[in-house]
C-alpha positions in Angstrom: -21.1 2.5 -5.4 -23.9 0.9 -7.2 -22.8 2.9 -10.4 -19.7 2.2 -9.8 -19.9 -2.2 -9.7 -22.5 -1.9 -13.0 -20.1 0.3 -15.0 -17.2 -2.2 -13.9 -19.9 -5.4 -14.8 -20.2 -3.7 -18.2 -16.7 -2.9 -18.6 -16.2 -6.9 -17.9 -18.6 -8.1 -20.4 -16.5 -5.7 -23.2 -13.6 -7.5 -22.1 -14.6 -10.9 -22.3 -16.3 -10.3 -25.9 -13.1 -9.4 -27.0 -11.1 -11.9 -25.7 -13.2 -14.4 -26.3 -13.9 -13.1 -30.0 -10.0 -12.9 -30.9 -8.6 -15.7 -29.7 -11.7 -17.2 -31.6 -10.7 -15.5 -35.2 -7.0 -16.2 -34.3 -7.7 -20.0 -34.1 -8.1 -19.7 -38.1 -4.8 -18.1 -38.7 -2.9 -21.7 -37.9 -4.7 -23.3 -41.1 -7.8 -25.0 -41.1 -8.7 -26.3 -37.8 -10.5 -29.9 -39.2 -6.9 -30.6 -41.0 -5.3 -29.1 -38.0 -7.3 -31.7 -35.8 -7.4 -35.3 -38.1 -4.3 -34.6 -39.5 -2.6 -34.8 -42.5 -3.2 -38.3 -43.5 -7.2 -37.8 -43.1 -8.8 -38.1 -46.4 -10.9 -35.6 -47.9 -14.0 -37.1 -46.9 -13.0 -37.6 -43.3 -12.3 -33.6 -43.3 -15.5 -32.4 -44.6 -17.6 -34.9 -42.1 -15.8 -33.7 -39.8 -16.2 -30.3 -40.8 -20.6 -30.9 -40.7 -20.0 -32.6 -37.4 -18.9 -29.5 -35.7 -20.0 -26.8 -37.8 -17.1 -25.4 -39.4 -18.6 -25.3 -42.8 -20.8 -22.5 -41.6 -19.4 -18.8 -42.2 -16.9 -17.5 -38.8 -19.4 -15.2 -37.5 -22.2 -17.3 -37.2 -19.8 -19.4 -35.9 -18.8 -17.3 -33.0 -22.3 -16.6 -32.4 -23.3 -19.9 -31.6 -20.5 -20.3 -29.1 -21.0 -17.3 -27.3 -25.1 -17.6 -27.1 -24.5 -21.5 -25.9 -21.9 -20.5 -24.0 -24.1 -17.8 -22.2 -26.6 -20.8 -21.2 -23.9 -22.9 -20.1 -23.6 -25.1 -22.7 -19.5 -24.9 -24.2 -19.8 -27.4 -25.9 -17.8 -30.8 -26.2 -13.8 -31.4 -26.1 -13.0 -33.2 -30.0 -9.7 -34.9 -28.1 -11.1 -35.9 -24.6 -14.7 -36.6 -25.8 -16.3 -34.8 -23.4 -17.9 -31.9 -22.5 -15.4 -28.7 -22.2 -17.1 -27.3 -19.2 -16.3 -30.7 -17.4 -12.4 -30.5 -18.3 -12.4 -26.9 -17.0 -14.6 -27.2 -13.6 -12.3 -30.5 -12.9 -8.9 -28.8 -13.2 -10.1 -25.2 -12.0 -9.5 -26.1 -8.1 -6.0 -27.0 -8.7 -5.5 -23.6 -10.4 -6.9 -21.9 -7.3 -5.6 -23.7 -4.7 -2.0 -23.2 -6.1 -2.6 -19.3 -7.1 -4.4 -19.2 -3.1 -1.3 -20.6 -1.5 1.4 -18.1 -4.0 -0.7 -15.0 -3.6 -0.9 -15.8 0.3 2.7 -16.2 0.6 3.6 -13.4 -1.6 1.1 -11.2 0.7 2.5 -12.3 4.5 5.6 -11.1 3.0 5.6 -8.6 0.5 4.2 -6.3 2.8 6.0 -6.2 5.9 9.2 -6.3 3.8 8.6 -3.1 1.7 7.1 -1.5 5.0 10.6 -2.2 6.9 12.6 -1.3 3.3 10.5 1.8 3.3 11.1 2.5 7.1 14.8 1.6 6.8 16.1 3.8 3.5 19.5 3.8 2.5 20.7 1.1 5.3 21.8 -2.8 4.7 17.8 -3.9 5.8 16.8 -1.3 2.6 19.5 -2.6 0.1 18.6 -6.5 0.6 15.0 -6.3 0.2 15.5 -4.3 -2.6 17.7 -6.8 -4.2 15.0 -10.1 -3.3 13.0 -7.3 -5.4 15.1 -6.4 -8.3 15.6 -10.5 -8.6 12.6 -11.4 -8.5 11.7 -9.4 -11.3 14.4 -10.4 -13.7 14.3 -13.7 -13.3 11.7 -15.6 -15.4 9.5 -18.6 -13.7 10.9 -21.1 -16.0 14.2 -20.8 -14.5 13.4 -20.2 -10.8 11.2 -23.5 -11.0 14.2 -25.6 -13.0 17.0 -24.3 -10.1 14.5 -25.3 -7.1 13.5 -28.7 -8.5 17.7 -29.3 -9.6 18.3 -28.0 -5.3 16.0 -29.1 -3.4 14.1 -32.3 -5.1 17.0 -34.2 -7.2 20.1 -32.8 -5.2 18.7 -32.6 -1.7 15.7 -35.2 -2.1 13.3 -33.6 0.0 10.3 -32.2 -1.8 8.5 -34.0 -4.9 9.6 -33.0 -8.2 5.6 -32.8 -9.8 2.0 -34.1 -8.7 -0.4 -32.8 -6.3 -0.5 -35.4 -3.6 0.8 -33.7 -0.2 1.1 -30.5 1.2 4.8 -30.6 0.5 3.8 -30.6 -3.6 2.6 -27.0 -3.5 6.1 -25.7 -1.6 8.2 -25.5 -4.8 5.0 -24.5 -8.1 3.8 -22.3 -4.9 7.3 -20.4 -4.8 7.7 -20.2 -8.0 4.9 -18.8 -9.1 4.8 -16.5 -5.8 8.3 -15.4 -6.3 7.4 -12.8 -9.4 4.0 -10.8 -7.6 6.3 -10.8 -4.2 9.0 -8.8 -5.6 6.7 -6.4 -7.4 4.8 -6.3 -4.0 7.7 -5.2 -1.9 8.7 -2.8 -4.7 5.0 -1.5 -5.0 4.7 -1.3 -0.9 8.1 0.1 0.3 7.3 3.5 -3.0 4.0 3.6 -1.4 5.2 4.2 1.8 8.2 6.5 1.2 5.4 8.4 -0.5 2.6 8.5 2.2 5.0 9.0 5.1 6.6 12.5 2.9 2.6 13.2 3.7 1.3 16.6 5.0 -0.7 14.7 7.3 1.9 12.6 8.3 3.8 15.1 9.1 1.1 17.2 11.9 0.6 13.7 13.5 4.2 13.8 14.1 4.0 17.3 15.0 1.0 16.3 17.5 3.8 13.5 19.3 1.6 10.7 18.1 3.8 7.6 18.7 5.6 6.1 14.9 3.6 2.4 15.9 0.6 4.5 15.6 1.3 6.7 12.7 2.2 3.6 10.8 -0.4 1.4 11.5 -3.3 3.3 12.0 -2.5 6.6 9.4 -0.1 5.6 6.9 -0.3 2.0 6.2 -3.8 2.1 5.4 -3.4 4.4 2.5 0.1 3.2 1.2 -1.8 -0.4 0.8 -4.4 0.8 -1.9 -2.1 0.6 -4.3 -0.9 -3.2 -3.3 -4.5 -4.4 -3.5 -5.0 -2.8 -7.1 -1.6 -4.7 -8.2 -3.4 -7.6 -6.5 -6.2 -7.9 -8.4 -4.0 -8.1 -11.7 -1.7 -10.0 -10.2 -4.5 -12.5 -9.3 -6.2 -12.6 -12.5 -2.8 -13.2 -14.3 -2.1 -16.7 -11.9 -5.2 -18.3 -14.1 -3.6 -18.0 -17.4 0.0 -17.2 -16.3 0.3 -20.6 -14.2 0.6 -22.4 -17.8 4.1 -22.5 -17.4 4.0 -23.4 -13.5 2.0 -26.1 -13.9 3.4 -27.7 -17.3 7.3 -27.6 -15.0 5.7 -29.1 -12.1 2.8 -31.4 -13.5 0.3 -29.6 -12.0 -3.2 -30.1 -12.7 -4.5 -27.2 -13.3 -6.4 -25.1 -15.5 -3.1 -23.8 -17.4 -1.8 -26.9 -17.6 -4.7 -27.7 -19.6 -4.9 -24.8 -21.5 -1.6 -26.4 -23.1 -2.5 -29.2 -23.8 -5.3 -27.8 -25.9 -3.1 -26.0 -27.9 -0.6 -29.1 -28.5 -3.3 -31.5 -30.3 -5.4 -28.6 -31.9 -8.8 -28.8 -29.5 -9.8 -25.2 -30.3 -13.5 -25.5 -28.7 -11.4 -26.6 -25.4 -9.3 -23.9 -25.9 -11.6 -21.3 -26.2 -13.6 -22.3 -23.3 -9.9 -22.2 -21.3 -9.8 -19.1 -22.3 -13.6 -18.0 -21.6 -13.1 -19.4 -17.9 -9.7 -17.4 -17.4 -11.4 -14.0 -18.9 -14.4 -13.9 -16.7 -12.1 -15.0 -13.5 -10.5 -11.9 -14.0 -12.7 -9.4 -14.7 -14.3 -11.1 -11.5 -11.1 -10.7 -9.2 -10.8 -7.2 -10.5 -14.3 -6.3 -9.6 -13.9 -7.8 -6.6 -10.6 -5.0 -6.1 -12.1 -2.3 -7.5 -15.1 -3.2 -4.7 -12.9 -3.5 -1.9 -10.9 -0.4 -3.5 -13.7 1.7 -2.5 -14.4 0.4 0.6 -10.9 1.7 1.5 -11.1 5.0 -0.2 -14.4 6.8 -0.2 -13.2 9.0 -2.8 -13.4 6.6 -5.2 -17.2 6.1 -4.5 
């Protein structure tokens, strides 16, 4: 086990190097980034203070060197649009981010898996065709639209939830949904395969055989093992609400993390940027250590 979490912490440090290291060199392929920033009616002068100011003038790779080595002690530097520091900005809007992915992935858990249990349980009958179609749907239709039709339903034609903001509970109902409704439907698709699969089982079969009742086959036998491969999906699925709740957040006005990760990009702050995208690297290879932990708690194979 102990081998296991420090190949997976070394694993996560590869990953965030080469995030963080292409998204920095990629920054450059827009133009350069002190014209990108003052604009094109900055003088000459103007661009190459600016350019001392922050560093630019020095070559890309000592460049990337000082971010990561202050970024190691904590120190990621300041924001050129909001004037403050970037770690700030990200630690302010980061709860938002969580609280919204906490409430989606919740949601998408209390139902994914008792629907693709009962889809799995109920092949081939009406029950089995529905959940498969929530599934199908929910995979084809991008997060963009499902958040447009919800806010056109149920906030400017019905009136009863708010169209943006994070005030009351009733604010994380609609970006909560939407960003749920994707990881739900691969859920119940995920959960009602693993079944089918676990329940064709050898050892499914003797408990049968033995007359052990289907409540406890199910629950104690073959649920356990057909929701390994749910958690795995999880763990992505988690890590991808950080970054993928930019276009969430931008529909609904959330203030989150993504939501500032855009923002970023739209005036040019690439030290913001980068440490956006720092933050949202190390979350996930956190979340998926976290998985791969609780992975082997389930499975002692994998140990």
């Amino acid at each position: 086990m102990i081998k296991m979490i420090i190949f997976r912490l070394f694993q996560g440090i590869v990953v965030i190097v080469g995030v963080t290291l292409i998204v920095f060199f990629a920054s450059y392929l827009t133009g350069d980034p002190a014209r990108l920033m003052l604009g094109e009616m900055a003088t000459i002068q103007q661009v190459e203070q600016f350019r001392e100011l922050h560093g630019l003038n020095d070559p890309l790779p000592l460049q990337y060197w000082n971010f990561i080595s202050n970024a190691a002690r904590g120190d990621f530097g300041q924001s050129i649009y909001y004037r403050d520091s970037n770690l700030v900005l990200v630690l302010e809007r980061l709860p938002a981010t969580l609280k919204l992915s906490g409430v989606a992935m919740l949601g998408a858990l209390l139902l994914s898996i008792p629907l693709g249990l009962l889809s799995a349980l109920k092949r081939n009958t009406w029950s089995d065709t529905l959940i498969s179609s929530i599934g199908l749907l929910g995979q084809s239709a991008p997060n963009f639209w499902v958040g447009l039709i919800m806010i056109m339903f149920f906030s400017v034609q019905l009136g009863l939830l708010p169209v943006s903001g994070m005030s009351t509970w009733k604010s994380y109902i609609l970006p909560g949904v939407t960003l749920m409704f994707w990881p739900l439907a691969q859920n119940i698709r995920m959960m009602r395969s693993s079944m089918i699969e676990v329940l064709n089982a050898d050892y499914i079969k003797t408990a049968k055989a033995k007359g052990l009742r289907q409540i406890v086959i199910i629950l104690k036998h073959a649920l356990r093992n057909a929701v390994k491969p749910v958690i795995t999906l999880i763990g992505m699925q988690l890590g991808s609400f950080l970054g993928g709740a930019i276009i969430t957040e931008t529909i609904f006005s959330w203030p989150g993390v993504g939501r500032l990760a855009l923002q970023a990009i739209m005036v040019k702050d690439f030290p913001l940027l980068q440490t956006v995208v720092a933050f949202l690297a190390i979350g996930f290879v956190v979340i998926n250590l976290i998985v791969d932990i609780a992975y082997a708690v389930l499975d002692p194979r994998v140990r």
